[in-house]
NUSEKOL-269388 format. One record per atom (N, C-alpha, C): x, y, z. Coordinates in steps of 0.02 Angstrom, whole numbers, padded with zeros to 5 digits, always signed. Layout:
residues N
XYZ...
end
This chain:
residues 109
+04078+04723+09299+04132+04763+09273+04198+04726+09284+04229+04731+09241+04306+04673+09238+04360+04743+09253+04401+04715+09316+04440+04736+09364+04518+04735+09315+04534+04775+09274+04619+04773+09249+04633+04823+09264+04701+04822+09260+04775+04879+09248+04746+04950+09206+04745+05014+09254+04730+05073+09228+04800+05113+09225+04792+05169+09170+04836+05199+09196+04812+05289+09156+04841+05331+09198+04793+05389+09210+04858+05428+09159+04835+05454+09102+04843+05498+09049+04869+05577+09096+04919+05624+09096+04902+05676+09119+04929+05738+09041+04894+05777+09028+04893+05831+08990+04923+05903+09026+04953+05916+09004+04979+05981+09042+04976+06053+08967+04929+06105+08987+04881+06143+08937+04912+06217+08952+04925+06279+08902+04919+06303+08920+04853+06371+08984+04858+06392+09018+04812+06433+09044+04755+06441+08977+04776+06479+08936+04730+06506+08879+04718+06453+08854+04727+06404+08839+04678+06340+08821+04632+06325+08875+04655+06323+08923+04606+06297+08994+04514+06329+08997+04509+06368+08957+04452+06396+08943+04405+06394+08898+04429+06324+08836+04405+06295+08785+04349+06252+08840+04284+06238+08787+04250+06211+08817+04261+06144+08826+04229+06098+08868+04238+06041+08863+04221+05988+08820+04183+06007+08768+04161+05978+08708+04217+05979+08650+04234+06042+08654+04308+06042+08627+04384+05999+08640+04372+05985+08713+04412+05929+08720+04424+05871+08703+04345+05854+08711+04321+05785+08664+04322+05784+08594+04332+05832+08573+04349+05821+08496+04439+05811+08498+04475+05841+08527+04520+05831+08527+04565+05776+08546+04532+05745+08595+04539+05654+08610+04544+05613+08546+04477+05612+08505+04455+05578+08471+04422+05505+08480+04428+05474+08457+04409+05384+08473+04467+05363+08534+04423+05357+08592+04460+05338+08654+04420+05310+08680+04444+05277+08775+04418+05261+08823+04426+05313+08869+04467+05384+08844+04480+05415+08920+04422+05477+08921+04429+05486+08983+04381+05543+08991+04419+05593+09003+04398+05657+08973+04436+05722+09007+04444+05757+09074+04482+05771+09103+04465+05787+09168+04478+05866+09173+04459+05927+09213+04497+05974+09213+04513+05984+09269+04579+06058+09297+04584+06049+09371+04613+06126+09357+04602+06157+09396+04608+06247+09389+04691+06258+09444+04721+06228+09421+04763+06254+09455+04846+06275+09417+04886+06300+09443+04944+06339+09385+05039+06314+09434+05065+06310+09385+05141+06311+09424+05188+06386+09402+05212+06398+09467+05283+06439+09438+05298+06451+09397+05291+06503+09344+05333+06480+09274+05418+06487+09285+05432+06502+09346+05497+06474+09353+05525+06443+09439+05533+06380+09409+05550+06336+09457+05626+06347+09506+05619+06403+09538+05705+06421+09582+05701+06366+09622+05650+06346+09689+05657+06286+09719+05663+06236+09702+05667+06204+09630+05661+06133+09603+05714+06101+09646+05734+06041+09651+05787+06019+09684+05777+05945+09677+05840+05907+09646+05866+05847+09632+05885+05816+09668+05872+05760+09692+05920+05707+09733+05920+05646+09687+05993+05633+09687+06028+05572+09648+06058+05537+09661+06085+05499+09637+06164+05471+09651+06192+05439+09578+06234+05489+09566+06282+05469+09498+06294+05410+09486+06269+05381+09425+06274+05307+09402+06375+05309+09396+06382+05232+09415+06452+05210+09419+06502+05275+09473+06461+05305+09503+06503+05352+09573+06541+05295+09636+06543+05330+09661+06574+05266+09749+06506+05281+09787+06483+05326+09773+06414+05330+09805+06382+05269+09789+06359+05283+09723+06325+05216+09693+06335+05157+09727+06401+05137+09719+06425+05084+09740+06413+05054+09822+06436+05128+09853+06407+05122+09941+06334+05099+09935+06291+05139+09887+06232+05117+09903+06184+05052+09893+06231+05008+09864+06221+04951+09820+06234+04895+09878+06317+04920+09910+06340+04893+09949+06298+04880+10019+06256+04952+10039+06222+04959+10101+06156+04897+10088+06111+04917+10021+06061+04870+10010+06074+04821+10033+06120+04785+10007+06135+04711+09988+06159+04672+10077+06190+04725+10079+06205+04701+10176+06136+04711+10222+06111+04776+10203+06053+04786+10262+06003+04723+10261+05987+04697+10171+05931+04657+10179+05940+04581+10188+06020+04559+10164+06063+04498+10205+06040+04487+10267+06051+04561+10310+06056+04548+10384+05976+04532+10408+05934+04554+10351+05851+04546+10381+05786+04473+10360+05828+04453+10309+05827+04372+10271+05859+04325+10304+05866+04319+10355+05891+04272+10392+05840+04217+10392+05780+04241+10406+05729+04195+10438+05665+04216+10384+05622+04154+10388+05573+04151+10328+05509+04184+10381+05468+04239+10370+05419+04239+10404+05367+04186+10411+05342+04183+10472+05286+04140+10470+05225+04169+10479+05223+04247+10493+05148+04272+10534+05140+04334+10491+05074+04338+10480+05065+04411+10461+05081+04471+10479+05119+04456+10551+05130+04513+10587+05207+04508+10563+05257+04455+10552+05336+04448+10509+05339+04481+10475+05300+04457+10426+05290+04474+10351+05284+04555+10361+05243+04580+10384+05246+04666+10381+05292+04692+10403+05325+04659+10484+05396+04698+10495+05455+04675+10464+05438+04614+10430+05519+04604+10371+05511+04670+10329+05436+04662+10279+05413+04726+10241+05443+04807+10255+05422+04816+10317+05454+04853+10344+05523+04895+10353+05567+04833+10388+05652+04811+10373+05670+04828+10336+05645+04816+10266+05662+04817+10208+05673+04891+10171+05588+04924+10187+05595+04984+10167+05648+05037+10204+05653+05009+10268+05700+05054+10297+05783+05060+10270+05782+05003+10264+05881+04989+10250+05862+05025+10154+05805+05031+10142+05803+05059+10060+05811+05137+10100+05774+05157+10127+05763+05231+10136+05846+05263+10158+05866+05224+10208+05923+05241+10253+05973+05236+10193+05996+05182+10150+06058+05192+10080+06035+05255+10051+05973+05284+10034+05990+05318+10008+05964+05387+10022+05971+05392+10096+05964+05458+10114+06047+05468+10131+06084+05402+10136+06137+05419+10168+06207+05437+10098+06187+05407+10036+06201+05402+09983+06186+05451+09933+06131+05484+09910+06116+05533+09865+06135+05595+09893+06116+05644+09846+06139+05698+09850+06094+05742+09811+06102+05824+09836+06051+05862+09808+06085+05904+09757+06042+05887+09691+06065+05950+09653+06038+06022+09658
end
């Protein structure tokens, strides 16, 4: 079997469709590779908790947060790893000074 790049289709149905058979689905695909999947479960039909975190393109936020990147990962590129064990805590480093701009930077809508 030859190992490529998948990528997973998602369908979002109403309830009252969800009870069509599954043969019916397959007609509705048509000529494909995907398979149908089903999954019994439902959302809110109204989302009060939804909640946004951003940071406004061209803000001073933005900018702080561009600014923080660019310094945090300066300060962690100093040195070229040599060990597998570098390499994961540069890896590491990295994600942190990402997480930290922009927990310290965004904002909730």
């Amino acid at each position: 079997m030859e190992l490529r790049g998948s990528v997973i289709d998602l369908v979002f149905i109403k309830a009252s469709e969800s009870l069509v058979q599954p043969s019916r689905l397959l007609e509705w695909q048509g000529p494909s590779d995907h398979i149908p999947l089903a999954s019994k479960f439902s959302l809110p039909s109204e989302l009060e908790d939804f909640k946004r975190v951003s940071i406004a393109k061209g803000s001073d936020a933005e900018t702080q947060f561009v600014e923080q990147l660019i310094g945090g990962v300066r300060g962690i590129c100093l040195e070229t790893p040599t060990t597998i064990a570098e390499v994961d805590a540069m890896a590491q480093a990295v994600a942190d000074v990402f997480s930290k701009a922009w927990s310290d930077n965004a904002t909730e809508k």
